[in-house]
C-alpha positions as CSV (number, residue, x, y, z in Angstrom):
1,X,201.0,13.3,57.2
2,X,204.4,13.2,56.1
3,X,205.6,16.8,56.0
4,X,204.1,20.3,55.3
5,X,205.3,22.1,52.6
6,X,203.8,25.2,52.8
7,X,205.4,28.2,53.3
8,X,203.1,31.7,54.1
9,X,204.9,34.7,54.7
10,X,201.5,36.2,56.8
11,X,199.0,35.1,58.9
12,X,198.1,31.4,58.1
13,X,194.6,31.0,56.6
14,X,192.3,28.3,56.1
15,X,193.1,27.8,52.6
16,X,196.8,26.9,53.9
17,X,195.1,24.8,56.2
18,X,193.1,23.1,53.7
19,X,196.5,22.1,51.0
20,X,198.3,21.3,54.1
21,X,196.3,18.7,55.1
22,X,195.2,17.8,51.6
23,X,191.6,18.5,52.2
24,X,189.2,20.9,51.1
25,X,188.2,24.4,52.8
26,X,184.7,23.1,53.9
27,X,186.4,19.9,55.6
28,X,188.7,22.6,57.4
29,X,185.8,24.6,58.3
30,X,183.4,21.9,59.1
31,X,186.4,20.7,61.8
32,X,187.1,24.2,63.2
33,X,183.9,24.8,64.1
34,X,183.2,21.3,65.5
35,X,180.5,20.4,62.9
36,X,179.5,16.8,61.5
37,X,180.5,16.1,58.3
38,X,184.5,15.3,59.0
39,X,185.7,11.6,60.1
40,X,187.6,10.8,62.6
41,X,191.1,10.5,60.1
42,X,190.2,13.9,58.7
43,X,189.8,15.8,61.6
44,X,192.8,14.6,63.2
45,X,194.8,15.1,59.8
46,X,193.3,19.1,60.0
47,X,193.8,19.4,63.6
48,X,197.3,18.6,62.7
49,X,197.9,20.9,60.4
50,X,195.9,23.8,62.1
51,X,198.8,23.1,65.3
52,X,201.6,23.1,62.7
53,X,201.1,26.6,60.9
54,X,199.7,27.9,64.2
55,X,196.5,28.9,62.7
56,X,193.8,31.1,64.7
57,X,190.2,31.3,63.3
58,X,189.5,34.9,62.3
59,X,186.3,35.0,64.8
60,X,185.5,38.4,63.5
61,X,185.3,36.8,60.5
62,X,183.4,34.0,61.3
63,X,181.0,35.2,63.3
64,X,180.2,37.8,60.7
65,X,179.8,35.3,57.8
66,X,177.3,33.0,60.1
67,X,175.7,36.2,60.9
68,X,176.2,35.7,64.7
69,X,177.6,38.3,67.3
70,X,180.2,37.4,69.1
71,X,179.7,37.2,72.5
72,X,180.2,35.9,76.1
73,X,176.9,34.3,77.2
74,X,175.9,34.4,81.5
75,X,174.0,31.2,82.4
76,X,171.6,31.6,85.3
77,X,169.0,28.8,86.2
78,X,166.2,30.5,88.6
79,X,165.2,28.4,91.5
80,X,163.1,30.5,93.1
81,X,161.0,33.8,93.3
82,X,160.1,36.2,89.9
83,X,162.9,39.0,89.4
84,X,165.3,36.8,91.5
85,X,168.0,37.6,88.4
86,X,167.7,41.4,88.7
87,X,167.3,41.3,92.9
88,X,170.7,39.0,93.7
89,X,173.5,40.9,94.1
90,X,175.5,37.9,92.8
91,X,174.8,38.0,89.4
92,X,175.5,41.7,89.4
93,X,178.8,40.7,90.5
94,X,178.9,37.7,87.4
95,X,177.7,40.6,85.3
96,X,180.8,43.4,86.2
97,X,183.7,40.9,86.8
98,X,182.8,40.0,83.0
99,X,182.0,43.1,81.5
100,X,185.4,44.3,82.7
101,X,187.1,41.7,80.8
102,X,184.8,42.2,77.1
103,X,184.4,46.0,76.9
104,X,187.9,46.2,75.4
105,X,187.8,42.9,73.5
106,X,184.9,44.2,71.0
107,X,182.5,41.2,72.3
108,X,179.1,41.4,73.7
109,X,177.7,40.1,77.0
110,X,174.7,37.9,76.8
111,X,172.4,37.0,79.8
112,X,170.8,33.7,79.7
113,X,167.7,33.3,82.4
114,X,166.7,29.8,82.5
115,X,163.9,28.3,84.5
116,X,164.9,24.8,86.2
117,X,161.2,23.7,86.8
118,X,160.2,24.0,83.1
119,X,162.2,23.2,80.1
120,X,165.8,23.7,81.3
121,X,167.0,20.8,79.4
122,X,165.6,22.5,76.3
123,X,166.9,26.2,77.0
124,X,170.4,24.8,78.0
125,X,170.6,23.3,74.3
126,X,169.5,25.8,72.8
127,X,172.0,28.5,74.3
128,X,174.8,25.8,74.1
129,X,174.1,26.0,70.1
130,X,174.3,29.6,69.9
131,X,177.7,30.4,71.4
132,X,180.6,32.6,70.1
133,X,183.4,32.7,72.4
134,X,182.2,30.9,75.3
135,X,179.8,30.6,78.2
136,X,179.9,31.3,82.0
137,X,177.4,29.1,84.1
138,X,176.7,31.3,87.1
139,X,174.7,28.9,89.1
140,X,174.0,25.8,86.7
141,X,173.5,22.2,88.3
142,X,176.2,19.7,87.5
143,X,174.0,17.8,85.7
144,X,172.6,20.5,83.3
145,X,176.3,21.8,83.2
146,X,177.7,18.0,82.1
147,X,175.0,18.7,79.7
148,X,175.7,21.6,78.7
149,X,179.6,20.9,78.3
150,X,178.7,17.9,76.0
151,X,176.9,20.1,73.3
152,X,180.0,23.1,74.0
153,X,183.2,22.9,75.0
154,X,183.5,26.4,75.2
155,X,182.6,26.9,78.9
156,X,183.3,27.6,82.4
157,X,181.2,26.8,85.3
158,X,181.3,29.5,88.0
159,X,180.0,26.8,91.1
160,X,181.2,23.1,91.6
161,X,179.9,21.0,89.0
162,X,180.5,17.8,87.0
163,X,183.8,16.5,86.9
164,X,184.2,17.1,82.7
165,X,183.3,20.7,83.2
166,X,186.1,23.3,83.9
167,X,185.0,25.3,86.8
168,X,186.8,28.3,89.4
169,X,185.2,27.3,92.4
170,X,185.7,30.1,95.6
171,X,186.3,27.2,98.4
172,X,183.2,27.2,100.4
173,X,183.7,24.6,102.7
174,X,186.7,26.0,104.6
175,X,185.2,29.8,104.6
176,X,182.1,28.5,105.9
177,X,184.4,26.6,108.7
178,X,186.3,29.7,109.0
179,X,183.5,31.8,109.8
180,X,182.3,29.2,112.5
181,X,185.9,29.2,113.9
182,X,185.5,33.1,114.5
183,X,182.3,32.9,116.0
184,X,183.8,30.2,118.1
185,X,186.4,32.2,119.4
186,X,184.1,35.8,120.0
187,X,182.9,33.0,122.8
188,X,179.9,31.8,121.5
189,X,178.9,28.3,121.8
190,X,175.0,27.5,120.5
191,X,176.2,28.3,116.6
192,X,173.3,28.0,114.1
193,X,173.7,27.5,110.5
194,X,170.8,28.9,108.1
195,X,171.8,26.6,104.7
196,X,171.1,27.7,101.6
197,X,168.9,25.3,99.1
198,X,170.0,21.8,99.0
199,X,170.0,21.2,95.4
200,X,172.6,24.2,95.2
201,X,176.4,23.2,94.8
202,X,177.8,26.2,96.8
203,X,175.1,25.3,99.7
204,X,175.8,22.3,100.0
205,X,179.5,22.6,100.5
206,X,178.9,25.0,103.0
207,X,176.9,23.3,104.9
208,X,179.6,20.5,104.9
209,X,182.0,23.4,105.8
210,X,179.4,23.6,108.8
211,X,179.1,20.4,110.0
212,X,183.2,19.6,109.9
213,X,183.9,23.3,112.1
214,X,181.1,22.4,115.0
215,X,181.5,18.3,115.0
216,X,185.5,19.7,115.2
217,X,184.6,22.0,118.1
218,X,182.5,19.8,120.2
219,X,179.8,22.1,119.7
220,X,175.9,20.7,118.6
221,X,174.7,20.8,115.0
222,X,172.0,23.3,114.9
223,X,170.5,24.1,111.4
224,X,167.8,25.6,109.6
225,X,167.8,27.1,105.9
226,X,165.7,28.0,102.6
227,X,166.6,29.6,99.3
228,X,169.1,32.5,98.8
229,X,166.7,35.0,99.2
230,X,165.9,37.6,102.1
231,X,162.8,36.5,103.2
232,X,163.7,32.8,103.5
233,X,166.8,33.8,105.6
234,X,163.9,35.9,107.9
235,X,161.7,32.8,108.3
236,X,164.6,30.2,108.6
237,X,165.7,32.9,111.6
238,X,162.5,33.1,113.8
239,X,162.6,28.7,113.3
240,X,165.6,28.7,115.1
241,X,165.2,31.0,117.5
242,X,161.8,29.5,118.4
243,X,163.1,26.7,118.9
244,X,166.4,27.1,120.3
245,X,166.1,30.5,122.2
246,X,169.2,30.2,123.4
247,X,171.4,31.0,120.7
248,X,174.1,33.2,120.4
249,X,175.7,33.1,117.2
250,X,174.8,32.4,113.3
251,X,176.5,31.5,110.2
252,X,174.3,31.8,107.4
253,X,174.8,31.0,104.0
254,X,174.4,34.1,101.7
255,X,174.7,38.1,102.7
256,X,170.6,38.6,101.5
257,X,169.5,35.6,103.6
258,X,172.2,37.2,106.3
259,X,170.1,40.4,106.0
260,X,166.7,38.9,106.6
261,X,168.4,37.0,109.4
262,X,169.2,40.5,111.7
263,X,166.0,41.4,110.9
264,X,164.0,38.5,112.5
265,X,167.0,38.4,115.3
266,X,165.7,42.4,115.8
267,X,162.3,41.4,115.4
268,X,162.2,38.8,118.2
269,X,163.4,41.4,120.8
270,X,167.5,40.9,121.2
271,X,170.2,42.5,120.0
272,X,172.8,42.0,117.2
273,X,175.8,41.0,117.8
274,X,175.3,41.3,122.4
275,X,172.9,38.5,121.6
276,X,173.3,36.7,118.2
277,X,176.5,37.2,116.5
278,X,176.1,37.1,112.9
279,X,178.5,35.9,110.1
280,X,177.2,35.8,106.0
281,X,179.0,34.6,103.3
282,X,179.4,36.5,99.8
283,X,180.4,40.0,100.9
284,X,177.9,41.3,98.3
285,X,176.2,44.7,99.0
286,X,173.6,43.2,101.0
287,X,176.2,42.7,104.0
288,X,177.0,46.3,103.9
289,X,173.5,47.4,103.6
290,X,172.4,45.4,106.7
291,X,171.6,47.3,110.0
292,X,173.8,46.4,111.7
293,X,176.8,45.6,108.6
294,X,177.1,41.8,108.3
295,X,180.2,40.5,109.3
296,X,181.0,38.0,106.1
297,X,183.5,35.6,103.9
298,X,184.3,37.6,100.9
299,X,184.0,35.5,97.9
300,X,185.8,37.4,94.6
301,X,183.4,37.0,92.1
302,X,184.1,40.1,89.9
303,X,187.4,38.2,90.0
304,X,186.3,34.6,89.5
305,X,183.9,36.0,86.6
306,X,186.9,38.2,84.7
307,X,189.3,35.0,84.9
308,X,186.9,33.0,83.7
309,X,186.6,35.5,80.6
310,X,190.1,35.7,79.8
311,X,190.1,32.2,79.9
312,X,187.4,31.7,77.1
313,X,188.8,34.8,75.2
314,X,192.0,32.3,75.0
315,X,190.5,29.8,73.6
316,X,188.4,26.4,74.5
317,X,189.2,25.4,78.2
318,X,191.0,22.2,78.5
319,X,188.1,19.4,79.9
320,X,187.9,19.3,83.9
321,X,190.3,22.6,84.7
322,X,190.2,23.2,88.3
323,X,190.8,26.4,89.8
324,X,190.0,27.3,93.5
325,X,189.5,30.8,95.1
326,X,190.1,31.8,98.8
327,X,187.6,33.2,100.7
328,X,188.4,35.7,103.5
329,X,186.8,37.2,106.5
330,X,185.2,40.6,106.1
331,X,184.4,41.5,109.8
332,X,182.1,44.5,110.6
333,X,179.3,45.5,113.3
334,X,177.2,42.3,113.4
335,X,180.2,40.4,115.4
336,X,182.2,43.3,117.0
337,X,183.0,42.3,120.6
C-alpha cells in the first residue's frame, strides 16, 4: 500500500479503515474480528491500515450489534469432588482479583465450570467461541489451554501451560524449596511432602521444588499426596505417618490439603508444630482457619488474577508472554519454635 490519504479529524472508524485499505467494511470487519472470509493479502493490507490510523474497535459497539455481553470469562476444569468450584478458596481468590479489575470497566465476569473426564475438549471450544474481551484459565491443562489458545487468542493462563499460551505463573518450584529450607532450619530432618495431583501444573512444579530442597540438604525423599482437597491431604497424612512415625516436619502442597493434614497429625496423638511442623502453600483462608494457623508460601492470586485482566482489557496478549510471581513465607502457629 503505497500511502494513506485519509484524513479524520475524530476517532478513526471502520469505514476509514475500509477506503484506506481499498476494501470493503465487511472485509474490515471480517479481519477485526478474526473471521474467515479474508485472504492472507487482505488481511495484512487491513491490519496495516488499522496500525496506521490507530484504530480501536468500538467493543461496546460490537458486542451490542452481535448481541453478545461483554465480558471476562474464568476457566476452571474440575478434577475431582462435586461443589469443588464453590468449596476452593482459590477460585474465590481468581473470582475477587478479577472482579476488582471489571467493576469499573462496565464488563461482566463469566465462570466457566468444565468437567475434564467428560467432554472438556467440547466445552473448551465452545467457551473459546463465545468470548468478548478475553479469558482467564484458572487451572486448565497445557494441552486443553494450547487448545484453547488456537481457537482464541484472547487469553491468559493463570498456571504453567503450553509454551504458545501467555501465562503469570507464581514460581512454585522455589516457594516449595523455600518452605523446605525453613523447616530445615526450625531443625527438623524427616521432611514429608504431601503432593498435590500429578496431572496438575502447579503440583507438579512443586513437587520438583521438593525434591531439588531435600536431594540439596542431604535429607531423604519422603512423599505422599492426593487431590487439592481436605480430605485427601487427611488420608495422604495418616499414610505417612504410618509409615514413617518418625517424622517431624511437612510441606504440603495446598492450605485445604494443609488443613486436613493438622487434623490427622492431631488425630494420630502428637502435637503441631512440638511434633510435626507444618508448612502449606497458597495462603488462602484455609491456612488461617486451621487449628493451629498454617504456616504457608503466599501466592498473590487476587494479584495474578487483576493483572491478568488489565492485560486482556488492553487488548490480545502477544503469543507465549511470560510473567512470574514471587511467592513468600507467611509463618504462623503450625511452625513457631
Amino acid at each position: 500500500m503505497a500511502s494513506l490519504l485519509v484524513m479524520n479529524v475524530g476517532r478513526p472508524t471502520i469505514e476509514d479503515v475500509a477506503r484506506a485499505a481499498g476494501v470493503s467494511r465487511a472485509t474490515v470487519s471480517r479481519v477485526i474480528n478474526n473471521e474467515p472470509g479474508a485472504s492472507g493479502a487482505l488481511r495484512a493490507r487491513v491490519q496495516e491500515a488499522v496500525a496506521a490510523l490507530g484504530y480501536l474497535p468500538n467493543e461496546s459497539a460490537r458486542a451490542l450489534a452481535s448481541g453478545r455481553v461483554r465480558a471476562v470469562d474464568v476457566v476452571a476444569v474440575n478434577y475431582s469432588a462435586i461443589g469443588w468450584l464453590g468449596t476452593h478458596p482459590y477460585y474465590s481468590r481468581v473470582l475477587a482479583g478479577a472482579m476488582s479489575v471489571v467493576e469499573n470497566a462496565d464488563v461482566q465476569l463469566r465462570v466457566h465450570a468444565v468437567n475434564q473426564h467428560s467432554g472438556a475438549e467440547e466445552a473448551i471450544d465452545a467457551i473459546a467461541q463465545q468470548v468478548t474481551v478475553g479469558a482467564l484459565l484458572a487451572n486448565v491443562t497445557p494441552e486443553l489451554a494450547a487448545r484453547f489458545h488456537r481457537r482464541c487468542r484472547r487469553v491468559v493462563s493463570l498456571v504453567a501451560t503450553a509454551p504458545a499460551v501467555p501465562a503469570f505463573e507464581a514460581d512454585n518450584g522455589q516457594g516449595t524449596y523455600a518452605a523446605v529450607e525453613h523447616l530445615h532450619r526450625l531443625g527438623r530432618r524427616r521432611i514429608a511432602a504431601v503432593h498435590g495431583p500429578e496431572g496438575n501444573t502447579c503440583a507438579i512444579d512443586r513437587r520438583e521444588g521438593y525434591r531439588r530442597a531435600v536431594k540439596d540438604l542431604g535429607l531423604e525423599e519422603i512423599g505422599d499426596g492426593g487431590d487439592f482437597l481436605r480430605e485427601d491431604g487427611y488420608a495422604a497424612a495418616q499414610r505417612l505417618l504410618a509409615r514413617r512415625p518418625d517424622i517431624d516436619a511437612m510441606f504440603v502442597a495446598c492450605d485445604l490439603m494443609g488443613a486436613g493434614a493438622v487434623q490427622a497429625i492431631t488425630a494420630s496423638g502428637r502435637t503441631v508444630p512440638r511434633d510435626v511442623s507444618v508448612v502449606g502453600f497458597d495462603d488462602s483462608i484455609a491456612a488461617v482457619c486451621a487449628n493451629p494457623p498454617l504456616s504457608t508460601m503466599r501466592m498473590p492470586v487476587e494479584e495474578m488474577a487483576a493483572e491478568a485482566t488489565r492485560l486482556l482489557l488492553e487488548g490480545t496478549p502477544a503469543t507465549g508472554l511470560r510473567r512470574r510471581f514471587p511467592v513468600e513465607l507467611i509463618e504462623r502457629a503450625s511452625t513457631f519454635r
